[in-house]
VEXKOL-261082 format. One line per field, with one value per residue: x, y, z of N, C-alpha, C in turn; residue in three letters; residue number from 0. Coordinates in steps of 0.02 Angstrom, whole numbers. Layout:
N
n_c1 = c(X:...)
n_c2 = c(Y:...)
n_c3 = c(Z:...)
ca_c1 = c(X:...)
ca_c2 = c(Y:...)
ca_c3 = c(Z:...)
c_c1 = c(X:...)
c_c2 = c(Y:...)
c_c3 = c(Z:...)
r = c(ALA:...)
k = c(NUM:...)
//
This chain:
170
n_c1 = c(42:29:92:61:180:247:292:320:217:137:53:92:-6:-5:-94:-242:-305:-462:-460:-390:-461:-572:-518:-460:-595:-648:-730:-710:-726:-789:-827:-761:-630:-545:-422:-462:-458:-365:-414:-261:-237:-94:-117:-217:-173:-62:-139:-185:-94:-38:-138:-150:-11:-46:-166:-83:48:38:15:126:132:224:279:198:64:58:-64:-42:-53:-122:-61:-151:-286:-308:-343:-320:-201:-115:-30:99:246:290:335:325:396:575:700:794:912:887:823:711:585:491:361:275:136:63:-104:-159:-199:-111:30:199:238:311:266:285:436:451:382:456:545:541:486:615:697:629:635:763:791:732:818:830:916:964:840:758:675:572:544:440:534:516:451:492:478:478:594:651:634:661:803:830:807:927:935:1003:1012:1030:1007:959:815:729:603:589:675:786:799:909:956:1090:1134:1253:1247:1179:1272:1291:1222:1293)
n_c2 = c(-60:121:243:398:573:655:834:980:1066:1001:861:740:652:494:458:363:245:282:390:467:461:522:669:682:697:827:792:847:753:839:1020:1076:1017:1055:1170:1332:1329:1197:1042:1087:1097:1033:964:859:832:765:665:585:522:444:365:301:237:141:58:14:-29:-53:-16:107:109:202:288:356:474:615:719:869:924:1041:1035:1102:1112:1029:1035:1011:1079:1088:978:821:716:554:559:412:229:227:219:82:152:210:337:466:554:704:815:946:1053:1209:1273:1423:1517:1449:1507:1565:1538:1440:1308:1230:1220:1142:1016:982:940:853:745:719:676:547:504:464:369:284:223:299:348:471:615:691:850:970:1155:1291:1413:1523:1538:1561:1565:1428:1363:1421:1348:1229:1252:1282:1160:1077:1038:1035:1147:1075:1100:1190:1238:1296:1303:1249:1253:1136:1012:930:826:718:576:467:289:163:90:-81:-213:-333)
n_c3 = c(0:-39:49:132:94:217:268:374:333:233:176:66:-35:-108:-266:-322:-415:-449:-369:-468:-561:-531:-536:-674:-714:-643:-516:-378:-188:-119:-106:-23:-29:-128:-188:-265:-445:-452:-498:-620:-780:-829:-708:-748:-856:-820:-744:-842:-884:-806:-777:-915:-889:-789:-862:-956:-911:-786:-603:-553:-432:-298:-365:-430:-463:-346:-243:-171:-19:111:272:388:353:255:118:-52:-124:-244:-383:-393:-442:-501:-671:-714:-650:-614:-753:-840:-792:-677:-690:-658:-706:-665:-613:-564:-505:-434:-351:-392:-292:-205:-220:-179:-80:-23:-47:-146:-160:-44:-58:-164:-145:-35:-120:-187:-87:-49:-176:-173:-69:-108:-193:-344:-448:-517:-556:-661:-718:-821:-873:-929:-1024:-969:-894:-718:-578:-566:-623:-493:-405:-440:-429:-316:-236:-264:-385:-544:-693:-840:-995:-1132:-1233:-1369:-1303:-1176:-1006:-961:-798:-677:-542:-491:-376:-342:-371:-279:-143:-161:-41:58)
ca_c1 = c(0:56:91:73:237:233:328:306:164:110:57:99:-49:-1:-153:-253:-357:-523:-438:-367:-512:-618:-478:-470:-664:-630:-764:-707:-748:-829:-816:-705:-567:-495:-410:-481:-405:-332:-341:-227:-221:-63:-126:-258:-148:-23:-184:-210:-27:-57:-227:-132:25:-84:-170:-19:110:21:5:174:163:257:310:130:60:16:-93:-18:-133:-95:-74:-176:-366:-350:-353:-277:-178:-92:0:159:239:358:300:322:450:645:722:848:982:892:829:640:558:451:330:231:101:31:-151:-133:-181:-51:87:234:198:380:241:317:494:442:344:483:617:537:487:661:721:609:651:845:789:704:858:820:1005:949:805:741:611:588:494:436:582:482:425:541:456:474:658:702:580:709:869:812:811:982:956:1050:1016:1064:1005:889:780:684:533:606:716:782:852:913:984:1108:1159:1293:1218:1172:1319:1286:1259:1324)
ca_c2 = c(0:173:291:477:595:715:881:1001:1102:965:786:724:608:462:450:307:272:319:478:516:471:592:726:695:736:880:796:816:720:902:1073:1117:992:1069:1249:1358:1309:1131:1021:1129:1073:1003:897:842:794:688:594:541:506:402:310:266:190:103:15:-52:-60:-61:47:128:95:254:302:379:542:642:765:913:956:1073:991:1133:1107:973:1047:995:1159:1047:900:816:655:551:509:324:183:227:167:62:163:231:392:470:632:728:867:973:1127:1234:1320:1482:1538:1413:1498:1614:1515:1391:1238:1177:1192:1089:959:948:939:773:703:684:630:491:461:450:342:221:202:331:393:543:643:745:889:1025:1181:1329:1459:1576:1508:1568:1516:1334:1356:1436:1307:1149:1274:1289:1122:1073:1035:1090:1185:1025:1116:1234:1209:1367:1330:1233:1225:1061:1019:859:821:668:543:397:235:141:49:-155:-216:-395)
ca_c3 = c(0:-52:87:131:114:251:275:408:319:167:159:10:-63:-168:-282:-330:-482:-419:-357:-510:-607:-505:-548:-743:-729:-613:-482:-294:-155:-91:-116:7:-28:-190:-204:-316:-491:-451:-524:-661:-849:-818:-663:-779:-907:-772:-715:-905:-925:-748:-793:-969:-885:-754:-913:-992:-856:-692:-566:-550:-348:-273:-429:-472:-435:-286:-237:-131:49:160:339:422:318:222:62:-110:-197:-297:-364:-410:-444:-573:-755:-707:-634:-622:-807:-826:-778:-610:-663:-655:-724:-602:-630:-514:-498:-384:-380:-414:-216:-150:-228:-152:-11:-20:-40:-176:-145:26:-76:-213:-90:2:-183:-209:-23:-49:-237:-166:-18:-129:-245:-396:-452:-553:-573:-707:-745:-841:-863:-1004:-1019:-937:-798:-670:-523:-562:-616:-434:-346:-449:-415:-239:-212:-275:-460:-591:-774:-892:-1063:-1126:-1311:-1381:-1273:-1117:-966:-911:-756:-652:-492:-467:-332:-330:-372:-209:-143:-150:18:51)
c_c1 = c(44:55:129:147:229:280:299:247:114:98:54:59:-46:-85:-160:-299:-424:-501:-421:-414:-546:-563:-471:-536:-681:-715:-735:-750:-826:-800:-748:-627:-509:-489:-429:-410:-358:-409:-324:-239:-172:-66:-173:-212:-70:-67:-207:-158:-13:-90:-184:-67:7:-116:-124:34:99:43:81:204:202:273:255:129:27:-11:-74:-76:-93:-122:-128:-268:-374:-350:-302:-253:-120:-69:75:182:288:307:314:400:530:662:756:907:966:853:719:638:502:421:278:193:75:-40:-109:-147:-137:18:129:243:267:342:287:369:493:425:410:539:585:518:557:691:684:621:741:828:770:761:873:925:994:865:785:703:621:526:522:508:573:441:477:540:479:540:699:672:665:801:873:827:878:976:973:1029:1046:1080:943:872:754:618:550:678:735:849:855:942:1018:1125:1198:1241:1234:1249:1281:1287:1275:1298)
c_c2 = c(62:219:360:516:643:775:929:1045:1056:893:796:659:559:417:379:292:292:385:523:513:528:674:750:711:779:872:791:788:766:962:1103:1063:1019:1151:1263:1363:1236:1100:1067:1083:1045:936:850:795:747:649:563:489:426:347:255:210:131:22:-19:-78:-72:-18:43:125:181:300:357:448:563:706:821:936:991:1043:1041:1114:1059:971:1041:1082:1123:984:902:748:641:522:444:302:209:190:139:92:208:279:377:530:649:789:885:1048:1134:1269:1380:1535:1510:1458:1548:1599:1479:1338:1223:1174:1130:1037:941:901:854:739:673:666:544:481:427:392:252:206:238:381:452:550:706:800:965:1096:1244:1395:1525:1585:1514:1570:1456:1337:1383:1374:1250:1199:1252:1208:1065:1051:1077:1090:1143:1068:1149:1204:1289:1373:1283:1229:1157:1051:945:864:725:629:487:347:210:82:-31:-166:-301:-433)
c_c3 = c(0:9:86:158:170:260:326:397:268:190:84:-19:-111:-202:-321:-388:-505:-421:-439:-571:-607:-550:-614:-751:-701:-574:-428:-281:-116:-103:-84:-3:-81:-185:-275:-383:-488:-457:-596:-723:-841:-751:-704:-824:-874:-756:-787:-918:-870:-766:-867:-954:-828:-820:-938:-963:-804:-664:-547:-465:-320:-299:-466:-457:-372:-266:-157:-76:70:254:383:417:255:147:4:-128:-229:-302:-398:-412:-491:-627:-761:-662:-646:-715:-781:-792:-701:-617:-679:-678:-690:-639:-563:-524:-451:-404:-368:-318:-179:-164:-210:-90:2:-20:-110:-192:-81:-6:-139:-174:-49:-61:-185:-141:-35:-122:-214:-115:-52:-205:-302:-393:-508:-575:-605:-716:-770:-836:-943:-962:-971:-875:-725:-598:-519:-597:-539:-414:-367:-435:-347:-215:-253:-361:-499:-668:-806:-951:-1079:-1212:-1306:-1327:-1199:-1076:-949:-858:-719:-612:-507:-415:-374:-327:-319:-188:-124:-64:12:106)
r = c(UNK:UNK:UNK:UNK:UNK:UNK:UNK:UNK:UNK:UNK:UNK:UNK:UNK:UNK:UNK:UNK:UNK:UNK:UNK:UNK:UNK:UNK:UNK:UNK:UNK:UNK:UNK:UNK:UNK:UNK:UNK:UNK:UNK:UNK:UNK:UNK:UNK:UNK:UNK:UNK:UNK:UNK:UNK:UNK:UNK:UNK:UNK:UNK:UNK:UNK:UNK:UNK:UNK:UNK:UNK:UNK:UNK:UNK:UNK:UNK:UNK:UNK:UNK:UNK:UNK:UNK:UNK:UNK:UNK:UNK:UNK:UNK:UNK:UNK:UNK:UNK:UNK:UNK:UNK:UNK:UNK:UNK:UNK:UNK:UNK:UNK:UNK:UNK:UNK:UNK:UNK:UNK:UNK:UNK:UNK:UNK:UNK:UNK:UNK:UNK:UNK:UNK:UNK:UNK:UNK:UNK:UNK:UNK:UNK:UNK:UNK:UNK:UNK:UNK:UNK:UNK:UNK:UNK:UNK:UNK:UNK:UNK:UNK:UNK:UNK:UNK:UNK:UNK:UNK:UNK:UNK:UNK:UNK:UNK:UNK:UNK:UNK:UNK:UNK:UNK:UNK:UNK:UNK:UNK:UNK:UNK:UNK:UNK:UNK:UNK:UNK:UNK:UNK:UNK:UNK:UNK:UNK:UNK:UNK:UNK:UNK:UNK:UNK:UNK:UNK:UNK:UNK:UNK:UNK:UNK)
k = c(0:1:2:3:4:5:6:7:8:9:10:11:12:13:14:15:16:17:18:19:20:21:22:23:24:25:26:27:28:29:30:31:32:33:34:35:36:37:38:39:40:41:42:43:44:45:46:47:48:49:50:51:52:53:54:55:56:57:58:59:60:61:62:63:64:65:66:67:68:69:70:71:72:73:74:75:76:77:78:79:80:81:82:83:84:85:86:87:88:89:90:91:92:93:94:95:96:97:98:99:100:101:102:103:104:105:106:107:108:109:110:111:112:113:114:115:116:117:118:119:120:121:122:123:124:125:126:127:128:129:130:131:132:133:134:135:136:137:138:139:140:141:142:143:144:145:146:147:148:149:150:151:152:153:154:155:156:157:158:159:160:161:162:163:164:165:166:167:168:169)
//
């Protein structure tokens, strides 16, 4: 069973396919659980990208997406998560948003920042994600939390953090 990340202001919600069904049809559970504007077009289009690798690969286990609360009320203002399973060689690509009232707030440097404690904890030796050139929020948020500026394209940033492959134990 998938369990919740916590951080001193966030649980971190690993969602399930009910949940993320509800979310691609933008029905909460209740009114008050969702911040105004979540789920985002981009959370929308991770719970498709979700639901689709569920179908052909199975549920990604830990690996899936999660929906950002705030520990105080309960309430979703966003999500975040990896686009599937470690590859072969270890690594994962991550993406995350905030509603648009959560943000300025440091939630999602806090929520990226334990994404990747627990992607390192559970073995992941590099992680990826990128963002639009212009988005300079969500390039301090992945500075902020130690990744580094790989390569840019005309319309994106991309950035990655590494670790040392796990030492063998015996």
């Amino acid at each position: 069973m998938k369990k919740d990340l916590e951080t001193t202001r966030l649980v971190l919600h690993p969602l399930t396919v009910p949940e993320v069904e509800r979310l691609v049809a933008g029905t909460p559970v209740d009114d008050a659980c969702w911040a105004a504007g979540y789920p985002s077009h981009g959370d929308v289009a991770g719970g498709r990208r979700f639901l689709d690798t569920c179908a052909n690969d199975g549920d990604p286990g830990a690996f899936g997406n999660y929906e950002i609360r705030r520990r105080t009320d309960g309430r979703a203002i966003g999500g975040l998560g990896f686009h599937g399973a470690p590859d072969a060689s270890g690594a994962v690509t991550i993406g995350y948003g905030l509603a648009p009232e959560a943000r300025g707030h440091g939630y999602a440097t806090e929520a990226l920042r334990e994404l990747l404690r627990f992607a390192r904890e559970a073995g992941v030796t590099c992680v990826r994600g990128d963002t639009a050139r212009d988005n300079v929020a969500s390039q301090y948020v992945m500075t902020a939390v130690g990744m580094q500026l790989t390569k840019e394209d005309p319309d994106l940033k991309h950035y990655a953090i590494s670790w040392p492959e796990p030492t063998p134990t015996r």
